[in-house]
N, C-alpha and C positions, 0 to 999 in steps of 0.2 A: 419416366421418360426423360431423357437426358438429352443436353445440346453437346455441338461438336465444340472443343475448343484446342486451341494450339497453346501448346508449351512449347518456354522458350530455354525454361534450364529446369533439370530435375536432378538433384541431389540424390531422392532416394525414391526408388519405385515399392509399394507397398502393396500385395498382393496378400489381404487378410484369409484366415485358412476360413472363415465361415460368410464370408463377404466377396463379391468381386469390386471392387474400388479404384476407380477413375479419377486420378490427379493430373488439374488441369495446373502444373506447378509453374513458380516463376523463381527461380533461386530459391526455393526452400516456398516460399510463401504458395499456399495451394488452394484451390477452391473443390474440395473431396465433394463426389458424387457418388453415391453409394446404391448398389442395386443389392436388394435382401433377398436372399436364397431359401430356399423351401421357408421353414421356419423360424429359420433362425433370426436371432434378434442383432442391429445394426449395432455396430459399433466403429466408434471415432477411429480416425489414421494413428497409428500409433498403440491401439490399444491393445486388449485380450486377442487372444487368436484362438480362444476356445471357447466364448461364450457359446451356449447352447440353451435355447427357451426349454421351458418342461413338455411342452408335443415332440423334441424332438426325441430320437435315438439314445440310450444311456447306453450302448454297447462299450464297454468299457475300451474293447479292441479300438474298433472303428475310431473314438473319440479323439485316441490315441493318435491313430493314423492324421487324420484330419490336421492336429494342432503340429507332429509332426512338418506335415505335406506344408503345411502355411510358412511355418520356422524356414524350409526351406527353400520354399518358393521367396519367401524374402530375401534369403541370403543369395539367392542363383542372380537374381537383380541389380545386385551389387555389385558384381566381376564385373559387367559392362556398362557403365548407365551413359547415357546419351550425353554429356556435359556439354555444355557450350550449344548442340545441336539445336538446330529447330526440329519440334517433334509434334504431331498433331496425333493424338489417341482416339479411336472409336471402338466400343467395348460390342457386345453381343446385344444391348436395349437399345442402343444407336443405333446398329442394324438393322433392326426393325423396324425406324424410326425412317428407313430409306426405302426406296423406288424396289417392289419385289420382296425387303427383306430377306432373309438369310437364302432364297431362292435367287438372286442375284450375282451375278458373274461375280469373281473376286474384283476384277479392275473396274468394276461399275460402283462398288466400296471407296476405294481408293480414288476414285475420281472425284469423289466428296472432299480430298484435303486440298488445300491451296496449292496454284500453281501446276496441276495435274492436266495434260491437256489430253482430249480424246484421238483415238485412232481406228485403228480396224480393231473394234471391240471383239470380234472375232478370233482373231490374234492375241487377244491379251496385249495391245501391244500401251503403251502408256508412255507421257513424255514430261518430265517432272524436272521443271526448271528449264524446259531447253534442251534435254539431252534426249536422245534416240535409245530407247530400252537401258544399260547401263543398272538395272536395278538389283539389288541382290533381295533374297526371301532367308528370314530367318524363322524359325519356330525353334519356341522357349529357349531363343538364344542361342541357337545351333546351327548354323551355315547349312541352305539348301541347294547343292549342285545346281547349277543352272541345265534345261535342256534344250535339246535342239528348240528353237524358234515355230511357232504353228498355232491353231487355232485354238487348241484345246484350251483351257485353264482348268490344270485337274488339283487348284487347291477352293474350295468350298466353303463359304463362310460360315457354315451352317456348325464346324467344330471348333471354330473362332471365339476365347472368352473376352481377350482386347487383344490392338492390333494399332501398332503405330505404322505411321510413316514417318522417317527420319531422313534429313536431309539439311544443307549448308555446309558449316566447314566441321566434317565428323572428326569426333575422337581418334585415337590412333588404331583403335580396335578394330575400327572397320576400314578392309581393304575390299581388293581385287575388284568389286562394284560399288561404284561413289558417286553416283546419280541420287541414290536413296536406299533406305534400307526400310524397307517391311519385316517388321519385325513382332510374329504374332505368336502371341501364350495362347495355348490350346486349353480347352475344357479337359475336365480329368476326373473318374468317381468318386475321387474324394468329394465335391462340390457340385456330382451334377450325378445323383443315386438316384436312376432311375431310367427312362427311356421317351421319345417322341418319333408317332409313326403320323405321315404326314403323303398327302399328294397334293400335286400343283398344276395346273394347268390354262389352257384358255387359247389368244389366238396363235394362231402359225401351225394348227395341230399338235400346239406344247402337252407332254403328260410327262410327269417329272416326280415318279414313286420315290422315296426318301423313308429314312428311320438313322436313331443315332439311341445309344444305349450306355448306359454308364454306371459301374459299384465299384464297391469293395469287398474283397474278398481275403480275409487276412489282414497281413499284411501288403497283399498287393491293389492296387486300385487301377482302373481300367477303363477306358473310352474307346468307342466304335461308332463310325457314322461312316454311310455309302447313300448311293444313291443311281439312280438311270432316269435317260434324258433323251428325249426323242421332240425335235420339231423340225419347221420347215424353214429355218432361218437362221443356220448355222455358220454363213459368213455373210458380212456384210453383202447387200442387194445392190449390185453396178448398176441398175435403174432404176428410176424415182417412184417405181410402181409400188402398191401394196405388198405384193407376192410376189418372191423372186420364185425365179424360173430353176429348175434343179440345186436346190438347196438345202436336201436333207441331211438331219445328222442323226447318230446315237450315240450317246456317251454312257460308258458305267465309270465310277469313281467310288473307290473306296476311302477312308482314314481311320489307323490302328494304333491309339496311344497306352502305353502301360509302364507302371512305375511299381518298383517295391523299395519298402524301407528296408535300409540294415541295420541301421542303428538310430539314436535320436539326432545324429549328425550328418547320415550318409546316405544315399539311395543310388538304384539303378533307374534308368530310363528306356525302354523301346519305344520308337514311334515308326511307323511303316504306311506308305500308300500306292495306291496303284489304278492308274487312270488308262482306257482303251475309249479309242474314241476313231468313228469313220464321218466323212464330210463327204458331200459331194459338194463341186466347188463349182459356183451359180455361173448361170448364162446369159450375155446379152442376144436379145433377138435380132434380126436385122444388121449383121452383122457386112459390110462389104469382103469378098473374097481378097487374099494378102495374096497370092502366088498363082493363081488361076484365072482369071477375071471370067465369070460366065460358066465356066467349067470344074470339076475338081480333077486333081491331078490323072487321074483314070477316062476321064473323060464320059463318066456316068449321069451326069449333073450337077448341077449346084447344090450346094450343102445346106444345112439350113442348122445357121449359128444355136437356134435356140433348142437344139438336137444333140447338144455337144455333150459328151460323157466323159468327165474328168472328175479324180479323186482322190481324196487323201485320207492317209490311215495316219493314226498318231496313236504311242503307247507311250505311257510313264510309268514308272516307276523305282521307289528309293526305300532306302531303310534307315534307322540313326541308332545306336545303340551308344549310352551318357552313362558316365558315372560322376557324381557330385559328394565334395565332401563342405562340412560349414564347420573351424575348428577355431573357436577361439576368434580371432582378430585376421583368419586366413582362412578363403574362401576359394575354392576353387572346382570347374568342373573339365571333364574332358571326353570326346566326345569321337568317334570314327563312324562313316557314313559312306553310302556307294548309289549310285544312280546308273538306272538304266534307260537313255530315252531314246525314239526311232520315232522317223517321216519319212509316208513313202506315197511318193505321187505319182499315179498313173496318168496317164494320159488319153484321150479320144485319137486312138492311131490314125483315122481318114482325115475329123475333123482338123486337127491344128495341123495337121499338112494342110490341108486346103488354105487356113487361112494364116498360119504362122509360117509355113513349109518346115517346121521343124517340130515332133514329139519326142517329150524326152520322160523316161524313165527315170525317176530318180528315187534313192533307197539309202537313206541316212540316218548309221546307228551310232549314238554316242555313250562311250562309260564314263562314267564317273567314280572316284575314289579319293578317300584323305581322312584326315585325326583334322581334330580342332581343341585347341586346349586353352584355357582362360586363368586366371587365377587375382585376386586382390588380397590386400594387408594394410593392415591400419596402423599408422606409426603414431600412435598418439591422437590427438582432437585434432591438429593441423594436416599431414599427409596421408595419405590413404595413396600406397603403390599399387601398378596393375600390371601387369605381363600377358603375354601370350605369346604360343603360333599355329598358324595353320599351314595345311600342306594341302594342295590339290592336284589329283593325276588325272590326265583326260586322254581317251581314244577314242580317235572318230572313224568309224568305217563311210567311204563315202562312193558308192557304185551308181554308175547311171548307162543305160541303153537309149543311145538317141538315132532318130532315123530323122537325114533332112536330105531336102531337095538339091541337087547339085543344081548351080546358079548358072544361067545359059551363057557358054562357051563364046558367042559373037559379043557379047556385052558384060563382061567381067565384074562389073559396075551394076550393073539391074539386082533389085533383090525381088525380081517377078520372073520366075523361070517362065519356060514355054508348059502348054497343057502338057501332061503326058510325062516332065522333066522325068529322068532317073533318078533314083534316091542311094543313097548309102548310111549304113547304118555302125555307129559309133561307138566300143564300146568303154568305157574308161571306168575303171574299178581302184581304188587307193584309200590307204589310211593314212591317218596324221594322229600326234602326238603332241601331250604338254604337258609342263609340270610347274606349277606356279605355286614357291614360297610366301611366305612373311610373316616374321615375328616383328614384337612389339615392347617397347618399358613406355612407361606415363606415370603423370606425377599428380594427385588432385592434390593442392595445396589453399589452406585456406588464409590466406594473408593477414584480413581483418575478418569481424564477423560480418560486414557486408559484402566481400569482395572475396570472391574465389579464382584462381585461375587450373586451370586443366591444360599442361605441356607434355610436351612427351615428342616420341619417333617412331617409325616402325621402316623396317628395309624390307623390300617383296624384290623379288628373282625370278623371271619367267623363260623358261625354254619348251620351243615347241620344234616340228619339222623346219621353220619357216623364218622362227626368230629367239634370241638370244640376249636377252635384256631385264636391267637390272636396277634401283633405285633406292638411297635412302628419301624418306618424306617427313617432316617433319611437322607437327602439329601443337594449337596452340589455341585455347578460349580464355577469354576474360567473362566472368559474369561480376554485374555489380549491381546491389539491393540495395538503394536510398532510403525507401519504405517499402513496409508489407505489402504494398499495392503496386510497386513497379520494381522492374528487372531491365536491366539493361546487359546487351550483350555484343561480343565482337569476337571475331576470331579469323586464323588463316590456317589454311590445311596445304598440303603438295601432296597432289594424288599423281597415283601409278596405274594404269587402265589396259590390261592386254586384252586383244583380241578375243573376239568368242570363238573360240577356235572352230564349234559347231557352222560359224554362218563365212568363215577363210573360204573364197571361192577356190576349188581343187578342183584339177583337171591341165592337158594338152590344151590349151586355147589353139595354137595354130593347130592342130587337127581338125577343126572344122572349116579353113581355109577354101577356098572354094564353094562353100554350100551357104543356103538361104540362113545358117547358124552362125555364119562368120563375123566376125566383131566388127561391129559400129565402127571403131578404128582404125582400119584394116586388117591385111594379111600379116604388117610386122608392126600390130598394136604394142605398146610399152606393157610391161607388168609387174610394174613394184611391188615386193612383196609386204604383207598389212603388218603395221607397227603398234608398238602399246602407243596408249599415249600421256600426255606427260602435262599435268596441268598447276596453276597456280590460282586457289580459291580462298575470297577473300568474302565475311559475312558478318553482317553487323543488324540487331533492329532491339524494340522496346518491347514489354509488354505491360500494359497497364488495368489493373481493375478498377473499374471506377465507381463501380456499388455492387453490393450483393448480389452475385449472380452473371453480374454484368463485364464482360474484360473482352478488350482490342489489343490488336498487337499491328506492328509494321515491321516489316524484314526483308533487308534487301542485301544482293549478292550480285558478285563478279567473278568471272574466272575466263583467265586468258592460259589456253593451252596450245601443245607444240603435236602434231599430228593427231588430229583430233577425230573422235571414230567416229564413226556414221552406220549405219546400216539401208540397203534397200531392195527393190526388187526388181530384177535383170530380167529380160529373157520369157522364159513362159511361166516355169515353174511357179508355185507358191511359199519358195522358203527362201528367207535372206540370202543376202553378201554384204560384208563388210569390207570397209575400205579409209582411208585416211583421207583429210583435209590438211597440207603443211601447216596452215596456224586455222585458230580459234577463237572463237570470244562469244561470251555468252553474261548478260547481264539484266536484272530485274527488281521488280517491288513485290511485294506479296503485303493485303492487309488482310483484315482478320477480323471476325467478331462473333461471339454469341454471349445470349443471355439464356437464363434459364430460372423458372419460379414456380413451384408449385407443378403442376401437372405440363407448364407449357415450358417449350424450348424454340428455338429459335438462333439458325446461324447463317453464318455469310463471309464467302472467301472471294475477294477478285485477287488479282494479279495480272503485271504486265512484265514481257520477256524478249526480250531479241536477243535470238543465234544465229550466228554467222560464220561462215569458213571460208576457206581461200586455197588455192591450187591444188587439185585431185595429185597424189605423189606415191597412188600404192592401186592397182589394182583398176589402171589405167584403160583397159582394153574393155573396162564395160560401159565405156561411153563416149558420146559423139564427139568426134573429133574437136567441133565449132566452139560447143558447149566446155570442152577442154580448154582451150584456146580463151574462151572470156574467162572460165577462172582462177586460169594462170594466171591471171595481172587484176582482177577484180573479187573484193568480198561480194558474196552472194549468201542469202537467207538460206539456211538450213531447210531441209523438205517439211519438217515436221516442227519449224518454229511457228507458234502460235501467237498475235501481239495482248491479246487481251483474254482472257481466260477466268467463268466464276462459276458457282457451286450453292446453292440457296436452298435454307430448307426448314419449314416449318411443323411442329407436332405439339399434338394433345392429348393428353390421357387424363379419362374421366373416370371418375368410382374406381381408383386403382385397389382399395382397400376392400373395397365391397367383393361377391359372391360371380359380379360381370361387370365387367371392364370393357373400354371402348376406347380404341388409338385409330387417332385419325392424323392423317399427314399430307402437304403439297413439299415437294422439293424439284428444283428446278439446274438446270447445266448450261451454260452459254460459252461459246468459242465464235472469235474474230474471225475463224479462219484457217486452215493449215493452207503453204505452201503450193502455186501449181507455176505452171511457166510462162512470162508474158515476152511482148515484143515491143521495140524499142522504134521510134519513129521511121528508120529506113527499114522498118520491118525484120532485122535479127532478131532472133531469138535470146531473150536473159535467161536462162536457169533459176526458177525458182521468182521471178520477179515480180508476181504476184500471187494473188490470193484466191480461192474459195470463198464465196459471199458467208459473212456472219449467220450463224445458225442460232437457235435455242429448239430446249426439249423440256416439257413439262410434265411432270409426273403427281397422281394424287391417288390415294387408297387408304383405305380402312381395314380394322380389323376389331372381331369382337369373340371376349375369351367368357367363356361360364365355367366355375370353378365347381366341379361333379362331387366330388368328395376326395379330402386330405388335398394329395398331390396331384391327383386325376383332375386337369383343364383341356374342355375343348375349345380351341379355337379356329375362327370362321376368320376368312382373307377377302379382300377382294381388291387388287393392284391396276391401274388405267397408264400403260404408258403413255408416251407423247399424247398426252389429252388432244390437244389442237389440232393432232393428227400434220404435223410439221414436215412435208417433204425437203428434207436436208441435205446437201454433198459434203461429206469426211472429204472426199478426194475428188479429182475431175478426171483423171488419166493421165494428166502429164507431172510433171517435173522431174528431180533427179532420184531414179530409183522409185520410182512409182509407174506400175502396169497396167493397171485397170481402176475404174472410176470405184468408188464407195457411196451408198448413200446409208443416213444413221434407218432406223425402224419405224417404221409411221406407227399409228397408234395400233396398241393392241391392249387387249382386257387376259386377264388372267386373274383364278380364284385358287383358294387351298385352303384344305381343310388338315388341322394335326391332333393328334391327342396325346398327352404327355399322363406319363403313368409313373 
């Protein structure tokens, strides 16, 4: 059982073909954590990549394959390696090592690294450093289309072998999202022959059947994990109650990895998934009528809020198809990839006329396409050059049916029609368009033997229906190793951030002029169209080991940018808009620590952050005039800035060598706060000018595995979320871009049983 820790430079990522191995690196100097595979016997960083003990396998083929697959997973490591980055790694024994285990949302993973702050866990939504989504998803290094925006999360930790977060001032390599990079190597049959069929379940009505399967067959090797998901609390609960009110979900998810060898130097790659998933999207009770008072538009009765029937459908799915060669001192892979993603929200036709006066239909399909190609070269013991580009094409289909109350004719100004008001119904159908460049040259050059620096540039190009914009950025780390026990680092990146074209609000806005739909800013509200944005990030911190096992690190960051994105939620629906802030600034600390010794591990991440923006300059007409008006001339907190942010986690495994085994774990989450709206002694309203009261959630579970015979282990779960049973608010209902309250999950109990064959 392994603790979490944060790297602060990694030279070299070492992924052994009979081992999976966790370097918690600092400029070269690492503290190896090695998790031993079926049989197979450990071995050092650096070493054999075909050891194999006498129990296992003598397939001569297979054996083959295996020290192949290793040779190349080393060298796939090397075309991009994170230099300069802060990077925190958690492998597949860490995850189990957390709240749920591999049953666990992906962002509930991720909210384990530093700096990570929570949001509508539902949403996937995550805010890393201060920034509003911005995140891009790699697997084994391969650029994952982003998709539209929603609740689902159809990536599954459960085919996850490690899994960084990367984040600070990135390499050149990484563009188009520079918030962070998730960047996860998947299990694969070379290293995981065999299978685990498993179910999960407990409170909300959770049952969560699951299986993942993995060989070799030839020379191809081959992974498969899916699963379905059925509970009662599928988006966060708008009140503080146990059980929300209409909140069911189902999800099925699948993931399809497959690789063949071509030679001792070369292979192919398919990976494929595909996520369908329906919500119903939860109800407050006791709700006051918005357009009727007393009546509904018909004049039937009053509604009854907690009768509201609203929903959402979400589908994903993508493919990747890679080829990689390792020749010599020249490493290179390349890779073409397409995405399908869709959200489509229905609405309660009576209900949200009664209390919105306006239901809208909305039906949003986005494609995805592009090549990704990477490549490194070794000039010698001092330089190592890297190159790249990628190309991405986006179309978004964006249709919606809306019916709203026309706004009563003697008072132009009310947005309370009379009983009875007339409605008209809306229909606006359009696509949009984008094609975002960027290639890349860098240089890792090694100075001295303690001192590296990693320079370079990359220029990205973006045109869409809306916008037309272009940037070189250039990029720059210094690492520097005194002694084996400390690393110190700094660096500056200029990022290039276009829009998600997915969450570009599209649509007539004056077309809904006159009706209870009509913009907050009037009839001739402004509507700048949304901008990339354009940032200057500067990062610096240490990391020190200070005895075996034991290493802290501190890391802190600024970045002042020029239209800076944001995303939030307008209106009724449940899917973004994004939109610009004219300037920027986001600044913070992050520390860091675990120890780890024999069976016990033990970690702990805080962080402090303030994000701040200034004059709304794109997309104007989704907010109140007043609120416009203060942050024309005043910084104001971001929605989703959190000041204090931490991650706490402790485990033990007992008789790990023995016949049964026993992991026991508490790990714990604490947030300051997100974002709601306060008022100012003559009673105006700030945007965003305060907070949500400090929360925590505490989680603890066990798990016990008996080993049946050879590879056959059953194991027994049993996971306690928020022990304390901690009634929490993510959100309150107000601020910028926020429509409804949040609260996190009171306690629930959930068991699973698996069997791995």
């Amino acid at each position: 059982m392994k603790a979490f820790a944060e790297k602060k430079y990694k030279n070299r990522r070492v992924y052994l073909a009979v081992i999976s191995s966790v370097a918690l690196s600092c400029g070269g100097m690492a503290l190896a954590q090695t998790n031993i595979v079926a049989d197979a016997k450990a071995v050092s960083p650096g070493g054999s990549t075909n050891v194999v003990s006498s129990g296992s396998s003598t397939n001569v083929t297979q054996l083959g394959n295996v020290t192949v697959v290793g040779k190349l997973n080393q060298a796939r490591n090397q075309i991009v390696p994170d230099l300069g980055a802060t990077a925190f790694t958690i492998n597949k024994d860490q995850i189990a090592t957390l709240s749920q285990g591999g049953n666990a949302p992906m962002n509930q993973v991720i909210l384990r690294a530093p700096g990570v702050a929570e949001d509508s866990a539902a949403n996937g939504d995550l805010h890393v450093r201060g920034e509003h989504a911005n995140l891009q998803y790699r697997i084994n290094d391969v650029l994952l289309p982003e998709g539209i925006t929603g609740f689902g999360l159809e990536l599954d930790p459960r085919f996850v072998e490690s899994m960084q977060l990367i984040n600070g001032s990135l390499p050149a390599q990484y563009g188009f999202r520079t918030a962070g990079v998730v960047d996860i190597q998947t299990k694969s049959g070379a290293f995981e022959n065999g299978g685990v069929a498993g179910v999960y379940g407990g409170s909300y009505d959770t049952v969560r059947p699951s299986f993942q399967y993995g060989g070799v067959q030839g020379k191809w090797d081959y992974f498969v994990d899916g699963s379905y998901d059925h509970n009662d609390l599928g988006i966060e609960n708008p009140t503080p109650s146990h059980d929300a009110i209409h909140d069911q979900t189902d999800q099925y998810k699948t993931f399809i990895y497959a690789s063949r060898i071509l030679s001792d130097t070369s292979r192919i790659s398919l990976m494929g998934s595909a996520s369908y998933s329906n919500f119903q999207v939860p109800n407050t009770p006791n709700l006051p009528p918005g357009t009727a008072p007393g009546t509904d538009p018909w004049e039937t009765g009053s509604f009854n809020s907690a009768a509201l029937n609203e929903n959402q459908n979400e589908q994903n799915y993508y493919g990747v198809a890679t080829y990689q060669k390792s020749a010599g001192d020249l490493n290179f892979q390349a890779s073409v990839f397409g995405r399908n993603s869709s959200v489509h929200f229905t609405p309660d036709p009576t209900g949200d006329l009664f209390f919105n006066g306006v239901a809208s239909d909305v039906d949003r399909k986005l494609y995805s396409g592009g090549l990704q190609a990477d490549a490194s070269y070794n000039l010698g013991d001092k330089h190592t050059i890297r190159a790249g580009v990628m190309l991405l094409e986006e179309y978004l289909s964006a249709d919606s049916t809306t019916t709203a109350i026309l706004m009563d004719s003697t008072d132009p100004s009310s947005f309370n029609p009379l009983p009875g008001s007339p409605t008209t119904t809306i229909v606006q159908n359009g696509v949009s368009h984008a094609l975002f460049a960027g290639v890349y040259l860098q240089d890792e050059w090694k100075i001295l033997p303690e001192v590296t620096i990693n320079y370079g540039a990359r220029f990205d190009e973006y045109y869409s229906t809306f916008d037309k914009e272009n940037q070189p950025s250039p990029r720059a780390n210094l690492i520097y190793r005194p002694t084996d026990s400390t690393t110190l680092h700094a660096g500056y990146a200029r990022y290039f951030t276009p829009p998600p074209l997915e969450n570009v609000p599209a649509g007539d806005v004056a077309a809904f002029n006159g009706t209870a739909n009509e913009s907050p800013a009037g009839p001739n509200a402004p509507d700048g169209p949304v901008k990339a944005e354009r940032a200057d990030y500067f990062d610096a911190g240490i990391s020190q080991k200070l005895a075996p096992g034991l290493q802290v690190g501190v890391d802190g960051y600024y970045k002042e940018s020029k239209n800076q994105l944001d995303d939030g939620l307008f209106g009724q629906t449940l899917i973004l808009s994004a939109f610009n802030y004219s300037e920027g600034r986001v600044y913070g600390v992050e520390f860091t620590g675990s120890y780890t010794t024999g069976g016990f591990s033990t970690y702990a991440n805080v962080a402090y952050s303030v994000a701040q923006g200034k004059d709304w300059n794109s997309a104007q007409f989704q907010f109140d005039p007043n609120d416009a008006a203060y942050v024309k001339n005043h910084w104001i907190y971001l929605d989703h800035d959190q000041r204090v942010t931490g991650s706490f986690g402790t485990s033990y495994l007992f008789n790990e060598s023995q016949r049964t085994s026993t992991r026991v774990y508490v790990d714990a989450l604490y947030g300051s706060g997100l974002r709601t709206d306060s008022t100012d002694s003559s009673g105006n309203t700030i945007p965003n000018g305060g907070s949500v009261p400090a929360y925590y959630s505490v989680n603890i579970g066990a798990e016990q595995s008996f080993k049946i015979h050879n590879k056959q282990i059953l194991k027994a779960r049993l996971d306690v979320v928020n022990v304390t049973d901690n009634s929490y608010e993510l959100r309150n209902g107000s601020g910028v871009g926020v429509n409804a309250a949040q609260y996190g999950a009171r306690i629930g109990f959930f068991g699973s049983v698996s069997y791995t064959f």
